[in-house]
PDB file of N, CA, C, O and CB in Angstrom:
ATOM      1  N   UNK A   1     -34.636  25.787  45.027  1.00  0.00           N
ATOM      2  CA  UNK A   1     -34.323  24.632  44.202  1.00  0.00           C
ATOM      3  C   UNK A   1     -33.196  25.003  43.233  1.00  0.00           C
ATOM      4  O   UNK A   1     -33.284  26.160  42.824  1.00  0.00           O
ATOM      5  CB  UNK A   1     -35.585  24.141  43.432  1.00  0.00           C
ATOM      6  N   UNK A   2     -32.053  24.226  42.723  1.00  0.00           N
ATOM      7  CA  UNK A   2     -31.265  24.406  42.488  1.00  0.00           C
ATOM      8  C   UNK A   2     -31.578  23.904  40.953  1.00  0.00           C
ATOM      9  O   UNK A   2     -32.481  23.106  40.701  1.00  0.00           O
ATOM     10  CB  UNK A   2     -30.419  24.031  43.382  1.00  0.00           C
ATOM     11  N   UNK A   3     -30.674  24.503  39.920  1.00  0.00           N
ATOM     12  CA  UNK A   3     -31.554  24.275  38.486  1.00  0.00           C
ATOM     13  C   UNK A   3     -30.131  23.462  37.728  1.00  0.00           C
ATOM     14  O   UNK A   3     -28.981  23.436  38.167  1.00  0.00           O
ATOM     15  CB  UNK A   3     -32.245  26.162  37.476  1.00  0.00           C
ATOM     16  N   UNK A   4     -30.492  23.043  36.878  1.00  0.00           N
ATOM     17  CA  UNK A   4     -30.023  21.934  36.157  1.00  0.00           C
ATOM     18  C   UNK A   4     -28.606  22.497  35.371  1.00  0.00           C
ATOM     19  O   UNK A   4     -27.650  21.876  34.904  1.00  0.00           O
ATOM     20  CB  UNK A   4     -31.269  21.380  35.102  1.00  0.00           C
ATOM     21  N   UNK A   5     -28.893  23.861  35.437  1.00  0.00           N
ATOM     22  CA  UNK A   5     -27.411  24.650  34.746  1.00  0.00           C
ATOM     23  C   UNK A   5     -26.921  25.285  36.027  1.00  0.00           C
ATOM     24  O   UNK A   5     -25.794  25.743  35.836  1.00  0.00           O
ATOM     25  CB  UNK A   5     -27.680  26.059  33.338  1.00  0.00           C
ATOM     26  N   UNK A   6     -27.293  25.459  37.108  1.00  0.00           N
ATOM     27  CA  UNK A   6     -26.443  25.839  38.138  1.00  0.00           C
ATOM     28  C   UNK A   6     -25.699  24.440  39.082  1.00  0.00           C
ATOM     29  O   UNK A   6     -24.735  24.546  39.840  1.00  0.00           O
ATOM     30  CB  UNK A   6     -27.412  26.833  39.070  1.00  0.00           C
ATOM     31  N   UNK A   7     -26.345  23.364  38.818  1.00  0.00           N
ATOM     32  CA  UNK A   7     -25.408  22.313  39.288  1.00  0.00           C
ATOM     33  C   UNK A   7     -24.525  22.158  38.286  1.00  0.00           C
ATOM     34  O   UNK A   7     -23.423  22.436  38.758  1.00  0.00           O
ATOM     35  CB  UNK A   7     -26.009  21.011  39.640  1.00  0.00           C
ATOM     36  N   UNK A   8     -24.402  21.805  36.937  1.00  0.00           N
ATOM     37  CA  UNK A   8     -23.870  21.420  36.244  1.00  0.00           C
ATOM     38  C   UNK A   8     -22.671  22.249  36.408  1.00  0.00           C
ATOM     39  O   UNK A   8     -21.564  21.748  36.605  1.00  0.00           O
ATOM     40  CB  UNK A   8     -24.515  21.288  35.237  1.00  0.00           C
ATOM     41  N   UNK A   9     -22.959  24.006  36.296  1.00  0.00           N
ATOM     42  CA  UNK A   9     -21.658  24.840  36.856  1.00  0.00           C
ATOM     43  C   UNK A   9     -20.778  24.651  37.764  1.00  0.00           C
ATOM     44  O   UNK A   9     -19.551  24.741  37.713  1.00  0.00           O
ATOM     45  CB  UNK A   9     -21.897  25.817  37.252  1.00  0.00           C
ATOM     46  N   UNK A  10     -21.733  24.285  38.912  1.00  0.00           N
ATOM     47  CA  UNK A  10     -20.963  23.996  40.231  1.00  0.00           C
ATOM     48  C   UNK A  10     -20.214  22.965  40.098  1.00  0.00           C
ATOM     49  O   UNK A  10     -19.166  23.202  40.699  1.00  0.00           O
ATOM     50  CB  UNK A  10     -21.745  23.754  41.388  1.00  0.00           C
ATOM     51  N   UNK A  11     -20.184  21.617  39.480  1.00  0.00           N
ATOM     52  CA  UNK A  11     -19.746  20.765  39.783  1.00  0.00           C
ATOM     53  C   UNK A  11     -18.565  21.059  38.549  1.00  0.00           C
ATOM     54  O   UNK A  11     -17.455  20.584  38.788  1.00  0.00           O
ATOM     55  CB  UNK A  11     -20.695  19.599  39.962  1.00  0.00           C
ATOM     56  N   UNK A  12     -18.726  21.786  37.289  1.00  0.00           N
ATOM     57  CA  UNK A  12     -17.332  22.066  36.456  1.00  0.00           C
ATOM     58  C   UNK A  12     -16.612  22.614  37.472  1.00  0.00           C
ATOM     59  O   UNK A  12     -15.535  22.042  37.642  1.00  0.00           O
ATOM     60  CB  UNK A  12     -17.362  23.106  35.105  1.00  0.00           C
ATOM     61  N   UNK A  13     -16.867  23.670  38.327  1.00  0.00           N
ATOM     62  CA  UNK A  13     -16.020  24.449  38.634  1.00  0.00           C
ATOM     63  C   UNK A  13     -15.106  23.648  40.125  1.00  0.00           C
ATOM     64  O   UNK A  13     -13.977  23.925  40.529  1.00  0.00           O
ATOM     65  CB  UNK A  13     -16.853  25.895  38.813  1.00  0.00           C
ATOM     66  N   UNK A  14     -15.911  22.798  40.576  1.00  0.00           N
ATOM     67  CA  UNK A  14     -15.173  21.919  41.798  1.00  0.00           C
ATOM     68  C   UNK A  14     -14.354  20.914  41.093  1.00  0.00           C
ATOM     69  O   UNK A  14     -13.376  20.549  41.746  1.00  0.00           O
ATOM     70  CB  UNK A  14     -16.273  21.077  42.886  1.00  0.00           C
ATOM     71  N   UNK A  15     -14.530  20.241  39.656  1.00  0.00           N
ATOM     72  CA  UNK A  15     -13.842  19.824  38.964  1.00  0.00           C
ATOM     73  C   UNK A  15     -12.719  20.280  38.674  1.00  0.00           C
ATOM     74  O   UNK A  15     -11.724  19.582  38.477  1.00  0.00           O
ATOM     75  CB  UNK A  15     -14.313  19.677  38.274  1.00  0.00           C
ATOM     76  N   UNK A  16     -12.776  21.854  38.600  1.00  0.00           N
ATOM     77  CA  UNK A  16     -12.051  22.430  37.789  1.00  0.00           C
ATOM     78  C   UNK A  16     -11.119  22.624  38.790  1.00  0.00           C
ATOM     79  O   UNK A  16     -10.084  21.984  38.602  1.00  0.00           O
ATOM     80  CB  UNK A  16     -12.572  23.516  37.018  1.00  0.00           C
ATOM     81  N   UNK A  17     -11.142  23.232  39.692  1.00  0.00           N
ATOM     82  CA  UNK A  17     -10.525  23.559  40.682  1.00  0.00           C
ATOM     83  C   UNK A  17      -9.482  22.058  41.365  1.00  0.00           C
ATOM     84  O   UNK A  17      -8.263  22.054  41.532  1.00  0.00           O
ATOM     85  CB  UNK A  17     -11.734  24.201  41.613  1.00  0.00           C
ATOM     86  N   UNK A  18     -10.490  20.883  41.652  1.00  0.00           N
ATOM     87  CA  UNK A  18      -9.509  19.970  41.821  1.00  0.00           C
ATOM     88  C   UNK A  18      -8.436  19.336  40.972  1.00  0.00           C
ATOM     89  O   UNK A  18      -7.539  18.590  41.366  1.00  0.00           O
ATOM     90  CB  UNK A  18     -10.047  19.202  42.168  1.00  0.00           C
ATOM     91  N   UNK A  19      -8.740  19.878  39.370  1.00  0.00           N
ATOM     92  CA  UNK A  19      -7.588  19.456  38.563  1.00  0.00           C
ATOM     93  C   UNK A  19      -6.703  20.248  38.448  1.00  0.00           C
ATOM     94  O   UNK A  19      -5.697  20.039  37.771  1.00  0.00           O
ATOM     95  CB  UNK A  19      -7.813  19.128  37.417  1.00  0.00           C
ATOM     96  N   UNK A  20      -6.923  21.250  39.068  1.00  0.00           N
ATOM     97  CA  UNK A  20      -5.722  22.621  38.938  1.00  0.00           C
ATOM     98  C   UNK A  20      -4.656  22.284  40.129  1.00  0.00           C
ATOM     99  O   UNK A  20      -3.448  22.446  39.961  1.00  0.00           O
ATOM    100  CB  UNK A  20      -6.541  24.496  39.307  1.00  0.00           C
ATOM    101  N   UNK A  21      -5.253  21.770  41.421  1.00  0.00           N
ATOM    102  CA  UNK A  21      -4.785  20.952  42.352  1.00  0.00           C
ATOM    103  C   UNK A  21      -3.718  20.232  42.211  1.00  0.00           C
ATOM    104  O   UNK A  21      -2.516  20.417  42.406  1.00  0.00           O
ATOM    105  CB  UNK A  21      -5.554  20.260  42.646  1.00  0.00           C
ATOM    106  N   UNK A  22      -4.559  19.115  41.724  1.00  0.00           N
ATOM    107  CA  UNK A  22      -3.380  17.637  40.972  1.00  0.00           C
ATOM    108  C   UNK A  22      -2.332  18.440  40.206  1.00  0.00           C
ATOM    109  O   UNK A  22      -1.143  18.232  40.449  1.00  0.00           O
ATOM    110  CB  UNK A  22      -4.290  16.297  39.503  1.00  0.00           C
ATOM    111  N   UNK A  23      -2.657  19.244  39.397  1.00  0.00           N
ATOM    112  CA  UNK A  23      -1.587  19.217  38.450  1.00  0.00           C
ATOM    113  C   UNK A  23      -0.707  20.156  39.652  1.00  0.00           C
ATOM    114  O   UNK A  23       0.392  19.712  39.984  1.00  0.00           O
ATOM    115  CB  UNK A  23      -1.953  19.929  36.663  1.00  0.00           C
ATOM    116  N   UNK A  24      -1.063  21.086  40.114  1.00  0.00           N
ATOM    117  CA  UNK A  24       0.385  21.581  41.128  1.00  0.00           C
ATOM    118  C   UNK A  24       0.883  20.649  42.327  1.00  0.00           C
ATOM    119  O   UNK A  24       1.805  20.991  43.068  1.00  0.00           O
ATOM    120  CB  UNK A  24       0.041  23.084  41.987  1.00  0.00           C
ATOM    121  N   UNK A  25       0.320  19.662  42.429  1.00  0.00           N
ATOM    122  CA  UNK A  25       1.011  18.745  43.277  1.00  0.00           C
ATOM    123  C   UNK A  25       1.820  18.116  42.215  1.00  0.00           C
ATOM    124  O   UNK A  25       3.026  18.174  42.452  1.00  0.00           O
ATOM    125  CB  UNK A  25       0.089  17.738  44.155  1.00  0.00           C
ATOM    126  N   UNK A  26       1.459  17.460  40.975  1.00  0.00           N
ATOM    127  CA  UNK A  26       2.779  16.612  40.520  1.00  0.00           C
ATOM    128  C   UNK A  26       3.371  17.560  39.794  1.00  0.00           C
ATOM    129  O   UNK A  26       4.214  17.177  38.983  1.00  0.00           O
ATOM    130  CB  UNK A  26       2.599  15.216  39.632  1.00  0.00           C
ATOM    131  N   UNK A  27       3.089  18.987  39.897  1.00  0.00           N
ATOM    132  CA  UNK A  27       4.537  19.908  39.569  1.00  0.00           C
ATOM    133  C   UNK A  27       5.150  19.980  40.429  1.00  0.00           C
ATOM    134  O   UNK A  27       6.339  20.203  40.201  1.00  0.00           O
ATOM    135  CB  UNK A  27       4.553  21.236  39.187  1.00  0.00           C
ATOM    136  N   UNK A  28       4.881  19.890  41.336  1.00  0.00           N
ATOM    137  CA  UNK A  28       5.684  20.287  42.385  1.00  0.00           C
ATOM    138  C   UNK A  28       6.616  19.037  43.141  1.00  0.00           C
ATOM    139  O   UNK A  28       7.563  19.208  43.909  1.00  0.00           O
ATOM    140  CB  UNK A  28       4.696  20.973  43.374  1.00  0.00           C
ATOM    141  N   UNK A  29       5.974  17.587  42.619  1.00  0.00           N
ATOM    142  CA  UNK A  29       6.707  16.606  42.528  1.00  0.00           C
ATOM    143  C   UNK A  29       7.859  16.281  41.889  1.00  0.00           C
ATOM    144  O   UNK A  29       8.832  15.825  42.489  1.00  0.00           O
ATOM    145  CB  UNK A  29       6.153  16.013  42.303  1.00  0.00           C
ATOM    146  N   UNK A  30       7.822  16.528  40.435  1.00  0.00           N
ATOM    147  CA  UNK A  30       8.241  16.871  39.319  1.00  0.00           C
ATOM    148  C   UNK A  30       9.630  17.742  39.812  1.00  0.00           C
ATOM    149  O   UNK A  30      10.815  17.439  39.675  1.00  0.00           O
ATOM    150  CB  UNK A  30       7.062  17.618  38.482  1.00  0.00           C
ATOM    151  N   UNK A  31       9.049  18.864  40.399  1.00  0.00           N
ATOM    152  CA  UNK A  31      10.196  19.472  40.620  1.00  0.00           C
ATOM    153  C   UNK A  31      11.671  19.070  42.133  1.00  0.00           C
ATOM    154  O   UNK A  31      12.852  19.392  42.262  1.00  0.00           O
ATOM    155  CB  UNK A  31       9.462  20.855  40.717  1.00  0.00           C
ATOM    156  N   UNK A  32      10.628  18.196  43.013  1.00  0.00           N
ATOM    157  CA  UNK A  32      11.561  17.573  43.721  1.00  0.00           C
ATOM    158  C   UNK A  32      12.411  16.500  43.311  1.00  0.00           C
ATOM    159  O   UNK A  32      13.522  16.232  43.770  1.00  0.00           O
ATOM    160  CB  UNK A  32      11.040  17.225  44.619  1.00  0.00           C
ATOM    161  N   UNK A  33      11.526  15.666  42.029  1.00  0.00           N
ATOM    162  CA  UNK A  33      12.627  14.507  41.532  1.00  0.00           C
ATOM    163  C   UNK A  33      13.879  15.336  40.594  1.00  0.00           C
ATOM    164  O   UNK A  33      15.017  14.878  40.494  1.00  0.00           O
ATOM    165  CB  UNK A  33      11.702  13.161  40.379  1.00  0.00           C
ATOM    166  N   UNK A  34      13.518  16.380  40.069  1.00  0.00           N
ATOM    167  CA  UNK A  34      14.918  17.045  39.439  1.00  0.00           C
ATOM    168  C   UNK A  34      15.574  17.532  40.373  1.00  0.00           C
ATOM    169  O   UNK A  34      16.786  17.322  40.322  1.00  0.00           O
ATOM    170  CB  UNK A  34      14.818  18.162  38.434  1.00  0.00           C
ATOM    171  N   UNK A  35      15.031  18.360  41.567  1.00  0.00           N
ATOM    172  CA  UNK A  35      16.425  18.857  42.204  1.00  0.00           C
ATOM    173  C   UNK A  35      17.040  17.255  42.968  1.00  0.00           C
ATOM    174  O   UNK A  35      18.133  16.961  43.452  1.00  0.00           O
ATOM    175  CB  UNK A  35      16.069  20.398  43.631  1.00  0.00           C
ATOM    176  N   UNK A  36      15.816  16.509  42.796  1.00  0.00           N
ATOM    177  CA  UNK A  36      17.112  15.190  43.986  1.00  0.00           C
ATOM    178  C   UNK A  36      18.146  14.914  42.720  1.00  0.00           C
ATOM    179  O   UNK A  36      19.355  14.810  42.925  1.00  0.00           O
ATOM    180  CB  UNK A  36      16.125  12.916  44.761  1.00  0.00           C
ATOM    181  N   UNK A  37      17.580  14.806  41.413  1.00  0.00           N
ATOM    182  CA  UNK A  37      18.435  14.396  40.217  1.00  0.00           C
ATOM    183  C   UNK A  37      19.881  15.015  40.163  1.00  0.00           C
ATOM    184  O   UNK A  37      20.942  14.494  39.819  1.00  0.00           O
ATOM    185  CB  UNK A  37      17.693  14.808  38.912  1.00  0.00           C
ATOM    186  N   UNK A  38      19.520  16.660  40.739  1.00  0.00           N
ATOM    187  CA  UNK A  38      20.591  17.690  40.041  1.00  0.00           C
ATOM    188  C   UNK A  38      21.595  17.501  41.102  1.00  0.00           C
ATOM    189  O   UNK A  38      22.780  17.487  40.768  1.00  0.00           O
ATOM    190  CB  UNK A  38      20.095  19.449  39.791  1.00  0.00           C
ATOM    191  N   UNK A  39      21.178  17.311  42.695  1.00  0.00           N
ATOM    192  CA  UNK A  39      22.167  17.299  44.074  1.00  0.00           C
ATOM    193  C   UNK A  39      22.969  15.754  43.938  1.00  0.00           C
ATOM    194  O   UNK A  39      23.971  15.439  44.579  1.00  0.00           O
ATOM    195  CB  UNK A  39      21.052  17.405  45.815  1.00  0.00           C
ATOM    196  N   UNK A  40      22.254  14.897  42.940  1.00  0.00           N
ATOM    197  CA  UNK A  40      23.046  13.966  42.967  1.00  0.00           C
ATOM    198  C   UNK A  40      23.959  13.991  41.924  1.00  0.00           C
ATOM    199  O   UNK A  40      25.046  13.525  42.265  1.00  0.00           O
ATOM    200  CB  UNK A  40      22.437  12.929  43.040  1.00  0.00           C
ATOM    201  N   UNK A  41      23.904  14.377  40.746  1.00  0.00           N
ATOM    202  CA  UNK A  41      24.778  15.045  39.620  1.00  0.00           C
ATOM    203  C   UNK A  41      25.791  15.905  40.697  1.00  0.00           C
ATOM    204  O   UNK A  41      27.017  15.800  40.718  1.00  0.00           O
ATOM    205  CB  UNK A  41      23.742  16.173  38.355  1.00  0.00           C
ATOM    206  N   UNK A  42      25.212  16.522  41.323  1.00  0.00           N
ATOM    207  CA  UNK A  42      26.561  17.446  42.038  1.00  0.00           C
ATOM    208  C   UNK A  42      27.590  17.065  42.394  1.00  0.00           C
ATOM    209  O   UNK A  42      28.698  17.533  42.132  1.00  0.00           O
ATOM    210  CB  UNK A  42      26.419  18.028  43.105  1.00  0.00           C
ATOM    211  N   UNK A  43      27.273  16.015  43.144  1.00  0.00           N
ATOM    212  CA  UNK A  43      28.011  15.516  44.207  1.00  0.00           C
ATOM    213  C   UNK A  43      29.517  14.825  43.267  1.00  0.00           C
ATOM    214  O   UNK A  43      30.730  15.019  43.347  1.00  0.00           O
ATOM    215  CB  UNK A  43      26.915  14.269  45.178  1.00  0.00           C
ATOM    216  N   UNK A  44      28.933  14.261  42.703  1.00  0.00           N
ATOM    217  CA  UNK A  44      29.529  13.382  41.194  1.00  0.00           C
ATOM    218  C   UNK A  44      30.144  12.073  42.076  1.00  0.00           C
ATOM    219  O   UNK A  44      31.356  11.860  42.028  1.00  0.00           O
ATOM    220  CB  UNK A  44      31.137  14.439  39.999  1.00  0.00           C
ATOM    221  N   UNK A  45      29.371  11.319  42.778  1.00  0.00           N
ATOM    222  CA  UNK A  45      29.090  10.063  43.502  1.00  0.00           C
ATOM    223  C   UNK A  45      28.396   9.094  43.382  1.00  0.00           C
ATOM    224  O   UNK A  45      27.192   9.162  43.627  1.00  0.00           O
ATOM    225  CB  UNK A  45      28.809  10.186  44.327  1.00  0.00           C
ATOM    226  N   UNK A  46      28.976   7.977  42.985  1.00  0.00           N
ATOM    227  CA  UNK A  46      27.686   7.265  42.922  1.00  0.00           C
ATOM    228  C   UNK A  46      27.056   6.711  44.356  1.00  0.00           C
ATOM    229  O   UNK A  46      27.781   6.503  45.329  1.00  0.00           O
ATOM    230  CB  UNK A  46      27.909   6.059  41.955  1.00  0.00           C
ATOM    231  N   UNK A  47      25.670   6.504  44.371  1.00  0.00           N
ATOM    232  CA  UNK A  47      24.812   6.452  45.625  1.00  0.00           C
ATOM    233  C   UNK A  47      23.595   5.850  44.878  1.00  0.00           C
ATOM    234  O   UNK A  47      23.262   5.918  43.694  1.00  0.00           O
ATOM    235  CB  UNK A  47      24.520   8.011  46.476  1.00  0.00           C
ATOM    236  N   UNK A  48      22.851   5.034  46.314  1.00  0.00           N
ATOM    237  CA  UNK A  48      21.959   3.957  45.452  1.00  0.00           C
ATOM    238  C   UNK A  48      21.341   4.282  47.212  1.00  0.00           C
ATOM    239  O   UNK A  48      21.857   4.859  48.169  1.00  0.00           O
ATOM    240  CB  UNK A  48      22.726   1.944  44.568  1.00  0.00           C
ATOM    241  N   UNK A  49      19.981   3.569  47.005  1.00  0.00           N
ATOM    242  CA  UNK A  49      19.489   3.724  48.029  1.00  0.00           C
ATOM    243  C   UNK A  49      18.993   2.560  48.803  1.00  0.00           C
ATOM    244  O   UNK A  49      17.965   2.003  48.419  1.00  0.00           O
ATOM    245  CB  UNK A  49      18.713   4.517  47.815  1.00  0.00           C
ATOM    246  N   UNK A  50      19.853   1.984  50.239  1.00  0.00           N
ATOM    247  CA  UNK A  50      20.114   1.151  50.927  1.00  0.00           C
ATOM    248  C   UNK A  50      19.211   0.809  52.144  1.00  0.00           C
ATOM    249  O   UNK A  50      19.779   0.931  53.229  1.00  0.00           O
ATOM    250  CB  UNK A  50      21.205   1.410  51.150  1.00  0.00           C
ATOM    251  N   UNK A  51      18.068   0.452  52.173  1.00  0.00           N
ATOM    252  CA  UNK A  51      16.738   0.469  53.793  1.00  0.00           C
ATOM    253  C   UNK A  51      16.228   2.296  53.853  1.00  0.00           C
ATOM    254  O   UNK A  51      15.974   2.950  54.864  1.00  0.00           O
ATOM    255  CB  UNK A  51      17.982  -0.074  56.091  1.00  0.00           C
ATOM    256  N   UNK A  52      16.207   2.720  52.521  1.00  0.00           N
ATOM    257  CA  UNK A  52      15.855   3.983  52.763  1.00  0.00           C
ATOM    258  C   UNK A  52      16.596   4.917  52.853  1.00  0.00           C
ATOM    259  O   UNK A  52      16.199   6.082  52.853  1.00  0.00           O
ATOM    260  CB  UNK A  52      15.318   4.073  53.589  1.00  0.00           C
ATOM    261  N   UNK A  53      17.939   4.532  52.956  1.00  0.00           N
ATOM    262  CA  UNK A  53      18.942   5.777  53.380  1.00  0.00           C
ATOM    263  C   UNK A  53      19.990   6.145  51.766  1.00  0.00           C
ATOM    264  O   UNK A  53      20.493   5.083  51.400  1.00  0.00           O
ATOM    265  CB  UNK A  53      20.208   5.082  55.039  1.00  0.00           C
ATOM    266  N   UNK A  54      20.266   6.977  51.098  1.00  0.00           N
ATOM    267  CA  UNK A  54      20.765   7.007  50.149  1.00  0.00           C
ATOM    268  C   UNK A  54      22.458   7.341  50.843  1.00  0.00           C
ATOM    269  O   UNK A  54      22.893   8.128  51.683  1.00  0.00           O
ATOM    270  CB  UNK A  54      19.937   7.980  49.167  1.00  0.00           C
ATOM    271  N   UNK A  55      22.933   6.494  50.149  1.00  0.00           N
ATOM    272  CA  UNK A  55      24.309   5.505  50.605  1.00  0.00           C
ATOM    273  C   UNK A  55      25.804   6.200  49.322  1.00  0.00           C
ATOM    274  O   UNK A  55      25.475   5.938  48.165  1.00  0.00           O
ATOM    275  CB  UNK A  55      23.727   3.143  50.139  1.00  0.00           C
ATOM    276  N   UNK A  56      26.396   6.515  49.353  1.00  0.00           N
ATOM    277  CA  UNK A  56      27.193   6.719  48.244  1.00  0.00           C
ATOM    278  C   UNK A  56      28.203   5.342  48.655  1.00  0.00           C
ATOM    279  O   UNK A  56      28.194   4.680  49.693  1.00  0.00           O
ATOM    280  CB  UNK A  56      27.940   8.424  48.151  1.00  0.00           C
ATOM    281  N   UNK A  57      29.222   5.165  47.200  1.00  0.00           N
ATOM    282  CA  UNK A  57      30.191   4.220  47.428  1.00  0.00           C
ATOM    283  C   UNK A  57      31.500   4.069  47.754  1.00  0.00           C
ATOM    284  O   UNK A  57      32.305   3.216  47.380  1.00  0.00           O
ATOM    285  CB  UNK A  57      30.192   3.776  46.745  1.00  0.00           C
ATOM    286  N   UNK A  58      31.648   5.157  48.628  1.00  0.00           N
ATOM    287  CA  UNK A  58      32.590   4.766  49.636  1.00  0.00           C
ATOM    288  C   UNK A  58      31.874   4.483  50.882  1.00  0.00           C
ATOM    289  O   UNK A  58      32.649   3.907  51.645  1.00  0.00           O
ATOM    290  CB  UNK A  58      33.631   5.802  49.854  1.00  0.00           C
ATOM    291  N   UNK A  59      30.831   4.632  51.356  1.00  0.00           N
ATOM    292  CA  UNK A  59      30.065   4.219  52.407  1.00  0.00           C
ATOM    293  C   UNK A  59      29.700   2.367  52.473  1.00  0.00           C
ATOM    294  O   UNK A  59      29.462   1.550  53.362  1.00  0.00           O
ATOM    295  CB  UNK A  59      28.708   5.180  52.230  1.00  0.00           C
ATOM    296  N   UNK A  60      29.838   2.352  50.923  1.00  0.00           N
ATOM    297  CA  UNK A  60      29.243   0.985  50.863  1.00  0.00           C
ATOM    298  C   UNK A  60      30.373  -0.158  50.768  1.00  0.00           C
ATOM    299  O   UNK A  60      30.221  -1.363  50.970  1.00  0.00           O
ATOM    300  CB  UNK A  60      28.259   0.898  49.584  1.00  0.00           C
ATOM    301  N   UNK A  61      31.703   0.623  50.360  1.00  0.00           N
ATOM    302  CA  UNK A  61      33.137  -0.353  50.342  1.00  0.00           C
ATOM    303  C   UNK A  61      33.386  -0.184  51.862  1.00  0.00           C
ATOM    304  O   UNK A  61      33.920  -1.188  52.334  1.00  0.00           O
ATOM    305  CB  UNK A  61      34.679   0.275  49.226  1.00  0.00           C
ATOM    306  N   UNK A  62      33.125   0.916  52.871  1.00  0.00           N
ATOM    307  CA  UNK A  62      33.173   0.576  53.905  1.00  0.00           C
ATOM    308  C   UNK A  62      32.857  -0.344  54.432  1.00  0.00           C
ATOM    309  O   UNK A  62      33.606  -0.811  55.290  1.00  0.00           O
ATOM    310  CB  UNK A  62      32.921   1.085  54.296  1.00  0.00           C
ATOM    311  N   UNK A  63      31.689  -0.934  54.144  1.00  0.00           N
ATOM    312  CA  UNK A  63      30.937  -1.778  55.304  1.00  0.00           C
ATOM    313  C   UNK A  63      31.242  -3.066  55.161  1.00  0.00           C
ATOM    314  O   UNK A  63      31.323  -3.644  54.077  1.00  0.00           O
ATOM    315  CB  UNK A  63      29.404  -1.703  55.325  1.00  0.00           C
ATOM    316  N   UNK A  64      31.488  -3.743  56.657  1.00  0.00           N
ATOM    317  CA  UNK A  64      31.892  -5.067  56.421  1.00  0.00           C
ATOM    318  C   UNK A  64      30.137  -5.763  55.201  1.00  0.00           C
ATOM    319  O   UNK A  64      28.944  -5.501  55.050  1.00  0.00           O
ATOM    320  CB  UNK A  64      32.226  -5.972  58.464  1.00  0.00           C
ATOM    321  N   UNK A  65      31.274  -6.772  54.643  1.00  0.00           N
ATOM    322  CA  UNK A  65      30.312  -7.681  53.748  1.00  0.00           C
ATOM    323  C   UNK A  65      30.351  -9.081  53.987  1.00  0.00           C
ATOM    324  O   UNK A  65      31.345  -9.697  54.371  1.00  0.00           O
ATOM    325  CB  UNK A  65      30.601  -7.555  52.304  1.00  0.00           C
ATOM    326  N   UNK A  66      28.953  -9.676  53.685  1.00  0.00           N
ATOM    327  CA  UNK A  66      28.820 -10.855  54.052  1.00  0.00           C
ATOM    328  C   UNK A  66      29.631 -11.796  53.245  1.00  0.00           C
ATOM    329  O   UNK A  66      29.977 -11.709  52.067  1.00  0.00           O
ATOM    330  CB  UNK A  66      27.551 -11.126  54.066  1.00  0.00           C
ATOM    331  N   UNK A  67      29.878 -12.774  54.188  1.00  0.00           N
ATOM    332  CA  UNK A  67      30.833 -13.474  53.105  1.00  0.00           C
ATOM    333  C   UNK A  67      30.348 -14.916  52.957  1.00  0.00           C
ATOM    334  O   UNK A  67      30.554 -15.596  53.963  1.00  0.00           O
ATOM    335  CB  UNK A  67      32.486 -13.479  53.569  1.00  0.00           C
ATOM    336  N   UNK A  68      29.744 -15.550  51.923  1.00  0.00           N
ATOM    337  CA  UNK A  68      28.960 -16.772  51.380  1.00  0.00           C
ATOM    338  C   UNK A  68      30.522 -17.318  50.463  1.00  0.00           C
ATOM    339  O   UNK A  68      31.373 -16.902  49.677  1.00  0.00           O
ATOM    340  CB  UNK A  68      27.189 -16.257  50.206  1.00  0.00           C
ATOM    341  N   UNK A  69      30.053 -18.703  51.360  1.00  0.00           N
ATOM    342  CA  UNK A  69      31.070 -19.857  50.864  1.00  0.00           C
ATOM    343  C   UNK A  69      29.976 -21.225  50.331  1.00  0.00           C
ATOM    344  O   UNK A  69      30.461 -22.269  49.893  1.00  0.00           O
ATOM    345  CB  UNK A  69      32.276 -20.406  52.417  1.00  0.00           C
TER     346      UNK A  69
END
């Protein structure tokens, strides 16, 4: 039988463990939105993101445009 301070342990420590988790996943998120931040600073382009595809603007003066009359 399992006693009232050995669950209580167990379940800090599966707690504990899954918040140590989370937090290195959104570090590690964290750290992909700065390097996308820093490669786009690099480039020194502006780019916007078009059906998913990140587009700079000479790609986008390329493309024929619709023309509304």
């Amino acid at each position: 039988m399992i006693s009232i301070h050995d669950y209580l342990k167990n379940s800090y420590n599966e707690k504990k463990e899954w918040l140590a988790e989370s937090i290195s996943f959104f570090k590690d998120f964290a750290q992909m939105e700065e390097e996308f931040r820093q490669e786009l600073l690099n480039k020194n382009e502006y780019c916007i993101c078009l059906e998913g595809e990140m587009v700079t603007e000479k790609d986008i003066l390329t493309r024929s445009m619709e023309e509304n009359y």
